[in-house]
N, C-alpha and C positions, 0 to 999 in steps of 0.2 A: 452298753455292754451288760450292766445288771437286767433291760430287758431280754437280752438273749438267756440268760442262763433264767429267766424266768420262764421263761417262753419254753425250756428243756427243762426243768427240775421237776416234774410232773406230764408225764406223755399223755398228748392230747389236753391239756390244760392251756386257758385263754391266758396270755400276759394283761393282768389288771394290777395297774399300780395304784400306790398310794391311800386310797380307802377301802383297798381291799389286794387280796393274791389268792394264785391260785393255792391248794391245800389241798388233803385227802378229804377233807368235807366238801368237796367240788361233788363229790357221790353222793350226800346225803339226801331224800327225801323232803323236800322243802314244797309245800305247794306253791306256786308259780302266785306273785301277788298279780299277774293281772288279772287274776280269776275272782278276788277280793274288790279291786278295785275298778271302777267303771269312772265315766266324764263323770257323774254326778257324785261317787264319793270326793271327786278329784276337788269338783265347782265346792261342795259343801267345806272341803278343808281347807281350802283356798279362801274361802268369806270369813270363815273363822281366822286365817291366820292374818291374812290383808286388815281387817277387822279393827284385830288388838292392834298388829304396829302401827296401824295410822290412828288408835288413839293417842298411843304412847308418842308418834311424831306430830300428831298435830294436823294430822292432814288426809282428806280421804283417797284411799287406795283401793276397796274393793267397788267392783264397777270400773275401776278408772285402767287399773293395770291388768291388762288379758295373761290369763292362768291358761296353756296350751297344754293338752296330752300327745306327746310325738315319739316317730319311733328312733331308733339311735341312728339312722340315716339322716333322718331331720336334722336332731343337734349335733352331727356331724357337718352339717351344709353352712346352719346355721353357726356354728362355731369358727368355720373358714371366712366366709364374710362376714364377721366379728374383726377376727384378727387382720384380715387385709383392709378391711377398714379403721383401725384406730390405730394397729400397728404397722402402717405398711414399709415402713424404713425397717425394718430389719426382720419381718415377717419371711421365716423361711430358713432364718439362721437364729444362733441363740437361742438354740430350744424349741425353735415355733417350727418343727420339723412337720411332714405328711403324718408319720410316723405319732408323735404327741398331739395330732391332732386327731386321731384315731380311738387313741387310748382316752385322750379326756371325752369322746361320745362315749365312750364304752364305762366309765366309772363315774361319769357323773350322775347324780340321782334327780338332779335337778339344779336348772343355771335360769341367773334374771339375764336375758341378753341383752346387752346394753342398747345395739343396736335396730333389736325390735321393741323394744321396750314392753317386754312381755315376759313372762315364768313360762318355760320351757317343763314339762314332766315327764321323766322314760320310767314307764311300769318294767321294762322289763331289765334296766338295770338293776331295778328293785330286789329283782328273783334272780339274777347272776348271782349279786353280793351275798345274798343271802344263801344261797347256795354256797359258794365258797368259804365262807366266813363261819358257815355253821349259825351265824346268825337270825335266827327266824323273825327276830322283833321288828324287822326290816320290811319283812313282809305285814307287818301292823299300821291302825288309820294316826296312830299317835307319833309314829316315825315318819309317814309323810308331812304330817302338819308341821313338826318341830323343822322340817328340809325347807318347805314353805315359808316359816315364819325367820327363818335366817334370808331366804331370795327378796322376800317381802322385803327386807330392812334396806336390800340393795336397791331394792326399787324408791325406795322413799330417799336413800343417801341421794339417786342418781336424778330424782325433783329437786332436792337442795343442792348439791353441788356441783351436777351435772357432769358423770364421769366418761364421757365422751372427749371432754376438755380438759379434764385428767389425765388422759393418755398420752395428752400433746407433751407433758414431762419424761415422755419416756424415751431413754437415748439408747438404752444396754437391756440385756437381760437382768442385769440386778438392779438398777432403776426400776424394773418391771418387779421385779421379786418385792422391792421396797413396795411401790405400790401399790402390789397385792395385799401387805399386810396392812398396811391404813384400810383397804375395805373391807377387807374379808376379818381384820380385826374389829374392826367396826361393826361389822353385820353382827357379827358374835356377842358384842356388847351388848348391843339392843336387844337380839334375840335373847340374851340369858334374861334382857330387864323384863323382857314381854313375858316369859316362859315362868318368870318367879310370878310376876303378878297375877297368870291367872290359869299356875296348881298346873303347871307342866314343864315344871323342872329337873323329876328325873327322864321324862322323856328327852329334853334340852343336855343334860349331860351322857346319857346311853348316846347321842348322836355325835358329840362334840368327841369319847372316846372312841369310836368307829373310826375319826379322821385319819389319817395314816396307817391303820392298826393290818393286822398280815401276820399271818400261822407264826410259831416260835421258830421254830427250823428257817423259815426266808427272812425271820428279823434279821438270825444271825449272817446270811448271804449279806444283806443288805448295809452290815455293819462292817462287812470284810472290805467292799467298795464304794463305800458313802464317798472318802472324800474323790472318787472318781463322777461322781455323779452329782447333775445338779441341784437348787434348791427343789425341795418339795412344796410339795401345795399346801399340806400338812401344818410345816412352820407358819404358813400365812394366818394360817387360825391360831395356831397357839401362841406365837409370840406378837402376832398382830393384836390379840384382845388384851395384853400385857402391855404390851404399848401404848395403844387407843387408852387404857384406862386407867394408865399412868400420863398420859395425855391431859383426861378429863378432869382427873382431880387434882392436879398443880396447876392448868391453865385456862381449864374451863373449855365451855363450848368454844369462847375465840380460838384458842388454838386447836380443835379438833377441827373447825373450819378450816387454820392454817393450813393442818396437816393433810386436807383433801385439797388447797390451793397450791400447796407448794409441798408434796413427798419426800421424802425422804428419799438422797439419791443411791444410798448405799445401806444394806444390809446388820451393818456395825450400829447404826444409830437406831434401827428397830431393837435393839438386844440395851441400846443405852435414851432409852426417851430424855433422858436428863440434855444429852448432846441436844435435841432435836429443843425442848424448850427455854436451854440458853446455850446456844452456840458455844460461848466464852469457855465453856466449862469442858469441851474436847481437847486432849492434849496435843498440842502442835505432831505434825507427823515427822519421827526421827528418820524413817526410815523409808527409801524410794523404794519399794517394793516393785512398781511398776514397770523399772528397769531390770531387778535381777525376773521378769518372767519376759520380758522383753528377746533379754537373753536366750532362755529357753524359744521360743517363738523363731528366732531367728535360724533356728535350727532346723525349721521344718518349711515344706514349700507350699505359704498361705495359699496359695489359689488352688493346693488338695485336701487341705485342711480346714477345718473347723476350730475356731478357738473361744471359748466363754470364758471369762473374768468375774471372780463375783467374791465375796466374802460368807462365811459361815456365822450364825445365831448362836448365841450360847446355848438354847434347845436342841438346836442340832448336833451342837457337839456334844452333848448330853445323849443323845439315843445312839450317837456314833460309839461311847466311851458307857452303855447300859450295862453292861456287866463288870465293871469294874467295881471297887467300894465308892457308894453314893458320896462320902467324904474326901477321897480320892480325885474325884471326878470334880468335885467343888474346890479342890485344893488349885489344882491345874487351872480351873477356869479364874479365879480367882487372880491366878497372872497373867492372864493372856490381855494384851492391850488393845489391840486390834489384829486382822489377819487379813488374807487375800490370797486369792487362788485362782490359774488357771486351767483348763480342762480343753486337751488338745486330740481330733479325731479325723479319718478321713473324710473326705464327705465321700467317696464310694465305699460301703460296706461298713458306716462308720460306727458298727460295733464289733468290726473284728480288732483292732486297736485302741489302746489309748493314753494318753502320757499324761499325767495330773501333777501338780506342781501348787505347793503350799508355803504361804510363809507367814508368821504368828511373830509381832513383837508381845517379847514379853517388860512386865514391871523389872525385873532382875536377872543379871546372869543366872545366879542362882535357884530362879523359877524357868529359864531357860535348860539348866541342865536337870531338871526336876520333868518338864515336859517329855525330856529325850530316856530319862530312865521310862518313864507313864506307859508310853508311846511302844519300847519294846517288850514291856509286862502283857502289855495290853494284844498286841500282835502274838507273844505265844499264846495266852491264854485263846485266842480265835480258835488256833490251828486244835484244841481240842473240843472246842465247843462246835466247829462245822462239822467234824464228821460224828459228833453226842449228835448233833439235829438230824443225822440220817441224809442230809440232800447235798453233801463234800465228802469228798477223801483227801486229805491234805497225804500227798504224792512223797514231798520233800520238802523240809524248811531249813535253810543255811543260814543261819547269821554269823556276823563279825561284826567285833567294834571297829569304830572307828575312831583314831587320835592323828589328826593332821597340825601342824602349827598351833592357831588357836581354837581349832574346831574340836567338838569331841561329840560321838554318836555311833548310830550303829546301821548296817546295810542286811538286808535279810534278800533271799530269793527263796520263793516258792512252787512248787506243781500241785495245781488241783485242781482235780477232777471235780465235776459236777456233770450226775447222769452222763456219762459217756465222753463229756468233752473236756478235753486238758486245757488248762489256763496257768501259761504262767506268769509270776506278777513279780513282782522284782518292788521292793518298797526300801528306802531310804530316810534316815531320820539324821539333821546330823545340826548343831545347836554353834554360833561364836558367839560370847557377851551375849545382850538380849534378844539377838535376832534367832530363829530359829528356821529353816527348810524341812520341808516332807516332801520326797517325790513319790510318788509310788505311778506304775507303768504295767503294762502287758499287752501280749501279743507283739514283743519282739521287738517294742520300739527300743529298748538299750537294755544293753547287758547291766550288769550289776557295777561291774569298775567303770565303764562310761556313767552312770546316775551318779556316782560318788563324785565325779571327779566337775559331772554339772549341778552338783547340789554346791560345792565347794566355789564355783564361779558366779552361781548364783547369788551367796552370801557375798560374794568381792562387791558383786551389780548392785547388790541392796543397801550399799555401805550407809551412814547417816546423810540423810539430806537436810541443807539447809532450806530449799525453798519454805515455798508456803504450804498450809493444811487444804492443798485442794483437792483430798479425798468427799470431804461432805458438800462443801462449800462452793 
């Protein structure tokens, strides 16, 4: 859904997610870097950057690992026999759409593909992003190297650990999201150690803040429907190099090996490395979560639907909760215990609908109803900040509280326009004891008194469970 209203908030503008969006600097004058760039600037930053990581790993990489210049048709070819190769149980669902495989040709600047064992280069994403982005440094020989010496690290991880054999962990799309942040946390590791050692490290940090980054006006689009939308690629960097390096320095390289042999299965233990280097130390799970979405689920006709499961990073909830107070925002997170969510779509047209279904244990009842005040601060404060960015017109916003038995929270419906098209979204917050629900929906999957009254069967579904913690384990 967030590609559609990207793909319209700007007429004539390419949908580019993630390290970059469309903007009004899609106009700006940027000289095209493949006019800077040739095979031989490409070979020479490539020796340099192969170079350093394989001193820092120990092992020679240039000559060994082919540095390719291709165009985004290529890493589009090559990105599909990638994924049907290491993914092929669930490639095509969970996110590995035609669709996201389009877009990652289109924004990546550069990928080690695991399965040619080669650096992939597109010049001419180079000069989209930068176009878009208003970013010219993109178009410079020190932004390619620093892109190079983070693929570089991939390549060296993928001699030692061999991440072909890594992907055999992957059951779900957040197995996959885990996984992404053990490497692409990793690569970032080593790229900052390489980047510090030798005097290009503010090029190494200008690249690591481009990650995610997009015009101020589409941050706030993207904050109105994050939790409809899945992980990004983004978190893989930033809480993956928080993790790997919370990894390295409680358990050393054996465990950073662990953590390439055996991933992390779920999202919750990237945001806690502590979980991941002594199990013991995760709190039993109170709550069956998997049942109250179960519920939900059961409501729709799987074989037209789409459904991902996956939990949210404390980073994530952080860019979701950016405009609130920084203290605020750490108050909230600070109870959240663990979470889970799922994210339900058709698979024909499957962004004109979507039904998203959240639930957060918290430490306390009382960080439970702290959430549920946050949560409706936080939703009006939206509805003035989308149409301040110019690319929303918040239509209508209704809320009411809600006070049921032992539940207490609030239901809100909205209409908003973005460039032309009306969306409307119906969101739900509603708290019992320490459990907590968020549904939020649009495009007509349920009115307002249906979401209340499945937020409330939801929390029945989720009651405490006595089993076991087999969310990690």
């Amino acid at each position: 859904m967030l590609n559609r209203m990207m793909r319209t908030a700007k007429s004539g503008a390419a949908a580019v997610l993630l390290l970059a969006a469309t903007s009004p600097a899609s106009a700006m004058d940027v000289s095209p870097f493949s006019e800077e760039v040739s095979e031989e600037v490409v070979n020479a930053e490539a020796q340099a950057a192969l170079t350093a990581v394989g001193k820092v790993r120990g092992m020679e990489l240039w000559g060994e690992v082919p540095v390719r210049v291709v165009t985004r048709q290529q890493l589009e070819a090559a990105i599909r026999a990638e994924q049907a190769s290491l993914f092929p149980k669930f490639a095509g669902s969970d996110g590995h759409t035609e669709l996201d495989i389009k877009m990652a040709a289109r924004w990546l600047l550069a990928k080690y593909v695991v399965t040619e064992k080669a650096i992939f280069v597109v010049p001419e994403n180079f000069a989209e992003h930068a176009r878009a982005t208003g970013d010219t440094w993109l178009t410079k020989r020190d932004s390619l190297r620093v892109f190079l010496v983070h693929e570089a690290a991939h390549a060296a991880d993928d001699r030692m650990w061999n991440l072909s054999e890594q992907a055999k962990a992957v059951k779900d799309a957040e197995s996959l999201a885990a996984m992404l942040a053990v490497t692409e946390g990793h690569a970032q590791l080593v790229a900052r150690r390489v980047c510090k050692e030798n005097g290009w490290t503010l090029a190494f940090e200008r690249m690591t803040s481009s990650i995610g980054s997009s015009p101020p006006g589409l941050n706030i689009v993207r904050q109105q429907f994050m939790p409809l939308r899945p992980p990004e690629v983004g978190s893989s960097y930033h809480d993956g190099e928080a993790f790997m390096a919370r990894v390295l320095e409680v358990g050393g390289v054996e465990s950073v090996a662990r953590a390439f042999r055996e991933p992390p299965r779920n999202l919750q233990v990237i945001s806690r490395p502590d979980w991941f280097l002594d199990p013991e130390t995760e709190p039993p799970r109170v709550f069956n979560f998997d049942a109250g979405l179960d519920y939900v689920a059961s409501g729709f006709q799987l074989q037209d639907w789409t459904q991902l499961r996956l939990s949210a990073t404390s980073s994530r909830l952080r860019a979701e909760f950016a405009n609130r107070p920084k203290e605020d925002v750490e108050r909230l997170l600070r109870g959240v215990v663990r979470n889970r969510a799922s994210i339900l779509k058709p698979k024909i047209d499957p962004e004109s609908k979507m039904m998203g279904t959240r639930l957060f244990e918290h430490s306390s009842e009382h960080d439970a109803k702290h959430a549920v005040s946050f949560k409706e601060a936080n939703s009006r404060q939206m509805n003035g900040l989308l149409s301040q960015a110019g690319m929303a017109q918040i239509l209508s916003a209704e809320y009411e509280p809600i006070e049921r038995k032992d539940c207490h929270g609030f239901a809100c419906q909205k209409r908003i326009r973005i460039s032309g098209q009306e969306i409307p979204l119906v969101h739900v917050v509603l708290a019992r004891g320490r459990a907590e629900v968020e549904i939020m929906a649009y495009g007509g999957v349920v009115t307002r008194p249906v979401a209340i009254d499945v937020a409330e069967a939801v929390l029945d579904k989720s009651q405490p469970s006595t089993g076991p913690n087999n969310l990690n384990r």
